[in-house]
C-alpha positions in Angstrom: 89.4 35.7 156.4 92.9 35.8 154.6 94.0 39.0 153.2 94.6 39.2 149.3 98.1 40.5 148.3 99.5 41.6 145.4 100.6 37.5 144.8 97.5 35.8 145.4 96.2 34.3 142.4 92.6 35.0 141.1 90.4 32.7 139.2 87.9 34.8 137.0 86.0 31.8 135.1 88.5 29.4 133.6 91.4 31.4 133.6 93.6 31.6 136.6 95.9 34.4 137.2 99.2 33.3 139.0 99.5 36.9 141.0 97.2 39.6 140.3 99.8 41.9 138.1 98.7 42.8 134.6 100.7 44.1 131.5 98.7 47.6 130.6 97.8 47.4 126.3 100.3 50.3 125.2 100.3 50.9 121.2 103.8 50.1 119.8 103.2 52.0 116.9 105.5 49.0 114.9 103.3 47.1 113.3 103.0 46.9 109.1 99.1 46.2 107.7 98.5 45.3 111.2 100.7 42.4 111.4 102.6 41.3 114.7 106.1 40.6 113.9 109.7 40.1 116.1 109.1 43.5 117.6 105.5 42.2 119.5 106.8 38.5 120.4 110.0 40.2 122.2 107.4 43.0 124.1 105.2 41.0 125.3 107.1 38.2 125.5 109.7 39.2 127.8 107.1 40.7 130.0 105.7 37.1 130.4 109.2 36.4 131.6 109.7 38.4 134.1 106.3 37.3 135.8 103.7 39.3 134.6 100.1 37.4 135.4 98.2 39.0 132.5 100.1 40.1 129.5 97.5 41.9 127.3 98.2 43.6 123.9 98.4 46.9 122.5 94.7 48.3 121.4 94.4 46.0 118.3 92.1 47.6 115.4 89.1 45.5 114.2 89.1 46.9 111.2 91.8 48.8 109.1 90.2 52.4 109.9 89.5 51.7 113.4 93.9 51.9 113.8 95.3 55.1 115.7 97.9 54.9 113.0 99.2 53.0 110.3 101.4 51.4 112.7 99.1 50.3 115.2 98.1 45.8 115.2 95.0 44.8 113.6 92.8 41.7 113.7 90.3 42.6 111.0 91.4 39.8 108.5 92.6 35.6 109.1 95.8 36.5 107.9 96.6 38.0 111.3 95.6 35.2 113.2 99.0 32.9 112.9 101.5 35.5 113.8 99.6 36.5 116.7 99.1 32.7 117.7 103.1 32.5 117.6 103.2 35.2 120.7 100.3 33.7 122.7 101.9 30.4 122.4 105.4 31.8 124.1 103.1 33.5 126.6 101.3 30.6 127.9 104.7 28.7 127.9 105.9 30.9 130.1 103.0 30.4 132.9 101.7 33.6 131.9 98.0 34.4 130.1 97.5 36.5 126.9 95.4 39.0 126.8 93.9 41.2 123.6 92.7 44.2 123.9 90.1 44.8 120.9 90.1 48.6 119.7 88.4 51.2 117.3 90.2 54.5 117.4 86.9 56.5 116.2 87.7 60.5 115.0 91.2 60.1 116.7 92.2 57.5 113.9 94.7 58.3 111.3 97.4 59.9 113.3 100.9 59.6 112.5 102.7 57.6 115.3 103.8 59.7 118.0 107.9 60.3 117.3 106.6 62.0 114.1 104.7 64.4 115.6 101.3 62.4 116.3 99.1 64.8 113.8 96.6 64.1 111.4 97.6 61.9 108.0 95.1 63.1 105.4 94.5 61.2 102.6 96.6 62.6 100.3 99.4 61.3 102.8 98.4 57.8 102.9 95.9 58.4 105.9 92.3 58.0 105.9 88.9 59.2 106.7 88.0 58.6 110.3 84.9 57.8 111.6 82.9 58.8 114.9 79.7 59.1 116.7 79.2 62.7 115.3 80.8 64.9 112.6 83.9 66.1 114.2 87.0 68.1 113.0 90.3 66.9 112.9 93.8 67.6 113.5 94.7 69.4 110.3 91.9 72.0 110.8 90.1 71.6 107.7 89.0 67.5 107.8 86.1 66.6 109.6 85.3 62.8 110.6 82.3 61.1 109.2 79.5 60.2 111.6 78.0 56.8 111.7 75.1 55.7 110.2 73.2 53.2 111.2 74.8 50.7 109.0 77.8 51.9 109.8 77.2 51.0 113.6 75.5 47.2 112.6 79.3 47.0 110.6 81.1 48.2 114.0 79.5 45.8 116.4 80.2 43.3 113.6 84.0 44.0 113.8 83.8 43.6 116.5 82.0 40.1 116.8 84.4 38.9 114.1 87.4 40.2 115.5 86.6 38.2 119.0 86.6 35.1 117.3 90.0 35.4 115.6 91.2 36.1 118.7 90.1 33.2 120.2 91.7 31.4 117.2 94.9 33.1 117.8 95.0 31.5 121.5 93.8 34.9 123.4 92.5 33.7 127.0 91.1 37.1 127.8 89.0 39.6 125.7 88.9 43.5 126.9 86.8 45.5 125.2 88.3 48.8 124.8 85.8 52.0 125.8 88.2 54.7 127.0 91.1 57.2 126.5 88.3 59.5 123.4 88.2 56.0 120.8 85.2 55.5 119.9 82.9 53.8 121.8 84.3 56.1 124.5 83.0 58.9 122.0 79.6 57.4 121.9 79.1 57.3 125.9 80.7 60.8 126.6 78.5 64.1 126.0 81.1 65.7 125.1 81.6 63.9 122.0 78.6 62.4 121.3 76.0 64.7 119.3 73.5 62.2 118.1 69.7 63.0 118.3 69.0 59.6 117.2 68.8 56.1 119.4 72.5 56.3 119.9 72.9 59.7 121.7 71.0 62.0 123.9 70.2 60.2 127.2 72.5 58.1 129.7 70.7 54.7 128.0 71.3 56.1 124.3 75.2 56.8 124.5 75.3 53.6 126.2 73.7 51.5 123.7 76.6 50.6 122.0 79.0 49.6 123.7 76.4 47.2 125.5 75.6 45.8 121.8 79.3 45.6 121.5 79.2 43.4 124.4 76.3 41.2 123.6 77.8 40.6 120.1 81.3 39.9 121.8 79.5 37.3 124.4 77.9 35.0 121.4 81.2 34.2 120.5 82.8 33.5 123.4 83.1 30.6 125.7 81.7 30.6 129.7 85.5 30.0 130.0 86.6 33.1 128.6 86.4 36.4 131.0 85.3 39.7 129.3 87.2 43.0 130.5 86.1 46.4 129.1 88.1 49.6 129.9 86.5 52.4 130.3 87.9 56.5 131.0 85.6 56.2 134.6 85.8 60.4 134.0 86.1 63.2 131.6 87.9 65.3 134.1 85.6 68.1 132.7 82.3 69.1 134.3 79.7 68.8 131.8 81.2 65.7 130.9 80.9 62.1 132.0 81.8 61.1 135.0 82.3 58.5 138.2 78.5 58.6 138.7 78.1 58.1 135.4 81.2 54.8 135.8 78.9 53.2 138.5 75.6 53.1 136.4 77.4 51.7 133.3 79.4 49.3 135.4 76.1 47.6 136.6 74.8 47.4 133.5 78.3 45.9 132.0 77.7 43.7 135.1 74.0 42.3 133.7 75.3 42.4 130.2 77.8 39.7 131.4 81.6 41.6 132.2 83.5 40.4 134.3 85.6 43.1 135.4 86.0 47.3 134.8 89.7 48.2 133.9 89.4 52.1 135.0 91.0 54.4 133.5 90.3 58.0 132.8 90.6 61.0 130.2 90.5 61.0 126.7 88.6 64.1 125.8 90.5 66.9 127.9 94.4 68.0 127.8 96.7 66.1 129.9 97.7 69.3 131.9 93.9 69.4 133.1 94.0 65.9 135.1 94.8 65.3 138.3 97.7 63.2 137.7 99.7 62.0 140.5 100.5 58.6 141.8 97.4 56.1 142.2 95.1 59.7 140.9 92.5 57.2 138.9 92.6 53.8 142.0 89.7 56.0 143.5 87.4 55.1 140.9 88.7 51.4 140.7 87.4 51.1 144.6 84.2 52.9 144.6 82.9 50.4 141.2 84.1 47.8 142.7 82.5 48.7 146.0 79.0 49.8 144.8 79.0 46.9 142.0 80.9 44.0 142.9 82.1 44.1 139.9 85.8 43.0 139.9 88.1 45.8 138.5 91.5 47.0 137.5 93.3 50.1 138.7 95.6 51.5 136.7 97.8 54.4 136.7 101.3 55.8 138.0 101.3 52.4 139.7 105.0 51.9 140.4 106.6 50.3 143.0 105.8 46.9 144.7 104.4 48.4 148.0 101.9 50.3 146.2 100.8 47.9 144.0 100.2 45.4 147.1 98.5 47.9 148.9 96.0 48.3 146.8 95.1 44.8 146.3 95.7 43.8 150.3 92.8 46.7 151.3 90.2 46.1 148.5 90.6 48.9 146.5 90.9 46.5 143.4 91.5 42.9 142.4 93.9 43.4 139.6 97.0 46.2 139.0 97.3 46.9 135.5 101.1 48.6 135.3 101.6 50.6 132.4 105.0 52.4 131.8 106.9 51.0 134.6 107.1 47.8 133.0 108.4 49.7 129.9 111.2 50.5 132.3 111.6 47.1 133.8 110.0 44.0 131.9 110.8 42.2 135.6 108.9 44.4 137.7 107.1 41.0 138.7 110.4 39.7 139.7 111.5 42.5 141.5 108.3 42.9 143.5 108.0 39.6 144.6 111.7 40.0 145.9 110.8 43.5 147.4 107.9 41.8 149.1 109.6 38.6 149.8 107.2 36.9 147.9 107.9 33.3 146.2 107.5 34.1 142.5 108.9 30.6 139.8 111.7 31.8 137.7 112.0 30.5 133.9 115.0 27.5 134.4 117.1 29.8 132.3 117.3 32.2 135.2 117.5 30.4 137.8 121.0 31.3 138.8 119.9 34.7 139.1 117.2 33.9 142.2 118.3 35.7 144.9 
């Protein structure tokens, strides 16, 4: 039986992933009425460059309210199909796949972006009233979120159906579902932010509910070609909250509902000084999901170097490494790593005089 590593392509249904290193979505915070511009092509782009597999987006709001902030992308309207469909293009040109990572922020909408402080914009500031699964306060002290009703959930899952299928237009190869770090179908499954006492909160099967619609809304429009990711926070960190039991049981039931793989993550609900955090602190929950599953999944997480990222796809732990803010650092980590590992990895003709 041959031993995956951290360069062995993976087919998940008709998309192919040259090596098994993924671009993490991280907000940019740069976009203007949710348009991708220079900024986004040049990001992502380069990452595709340097050999990244997967090169998925920033969390990309389905609707205007479901931003973190005013600068965040957004895919609720046609118009923001073309300049997204310019970046995809470069992607795929560069023997790399585009990902998008579709978003609603919930109660932690309408934050100003984080070098200005990252507090709440009221409306009198140009902000907005966010939404969530239960009334919650805000930032400023004195707002409180709006909880959902149930039309406001059918226009959700809606958003979300819509906001699929421009994707697809725009040329996105892989759809991730995004249910972590306290947005809002992350606020709907955790007991710690989820209050309901209707069909959407309460039990295990309630807070789920949602985020399963989400998916079966998200499946109608996509091809058999197309794989479906959803990241989820696999813990609260807090003991009344959810947790990696919790991970496994909804993982199965993503499973049935037709995902194809759990990027795990963690948090969202807790401050950061409360979590674990330490090199490869969340891979633990990438292995046991994908061990009590069979579900694929993603680790992700102070994943940094070559070796570590290769040891955790050569023992099983996970099939894909999402790498987050090292690739901030270095666009070529691919490059690098493959060199490290001494690993044969195609270099755009450009560059080729740079091969070592």
């Amino acid at each position: 039986m041959t031993t995956n590593t951290l360069f062995s392509p993976l087919q998940i249904k008709g998309v192919t992933l040259k090596n098994r290193i993924v671009m993490s979505p991280m907000c940019q915070y740069s976009a203007k009425d949710g348009f991708a511009d220079d900024w986004h092509l040049v990001h992502l782009g380069s990452r595709a460059v340097g050999g990244t597999a997967l090169v998925i987006s920033e969390a990309v709001a389905i609707s205007p309210e479901g931003r973190i902030s005013a600068g965040d992308l957004g895919i609720w309207s046609e118009k923001h199909v073309v300049p997204l469909r310019r970046i995809t293009d470069f992607i795929h040109s560069q023997g790399a796949v585009a990902g998008i990572q579709l978003a609603h922020a919930g109660y932690k909408a309408s934050t100003s972006v984080p070098w200005e402080g990252r507090g709440y914009v009221s409306e009198e500031e140009g902000g907005w009233v966010p939404i969530s699964p239960s009334e919650t306060p805000l930032g400023d002290g004195k707002t409180f979120s709006r909880a959902l009703t149930r039309d406001g959930i059918e226009q959700v899952i809606s958003d979300f159906k819509m906001a699929t299928q421009r994707a697809l237009e725009a040329g996105f190869k892989v759809i991730e579902i995004h249910a972590a770090h306290g947005y809002l179908l992350n606020e709907f499954l955790s007991p710690l932010a989820n209050h309901r006492t209707d069909e959407y909160g309460g039990s295990f099967e309630n807070r789920a509910r949602l985020l399963l619609e989400v998916v079966k809304a998200v499946k109608e429009v996509i091809t058999e070609e197309t794989p479906l990711f959803v990241r989820i926070s696999a813990t609260d960190w807090q003991e009344d909250g959810w947790n990696g039991d919790d991970s496994v049981r909804l993982a199965g039931l993503l499973m049935e509902a037709g995902a194809d793989l759990i990027d795990c993550s963690t948090g969202g609900f807790v401050a950061p000084s409360v979590i674990p955090v330490a090199p490869n602190y969340q891979v633990p929950f990438a292995e046991r999901i994908k061990a009590e599953t069979r579900i694929k999944t993603g680790a992700v997480g102070l994943i940094t170097t070559a070796q570590q990222a290769d040891e955790i796809i050569r023992t099983g732990k996970a099939d894909l490494v999402f790498v987050a803010r090292e690739l901030l650092r270095n666009p070529y980590f691919a490059q690098t790593a493959a060199y490290e590992l001494g690993q044969e990895l195609s270099y755009p003709n450009q560059y080729l005089r740079g091969k070592k």
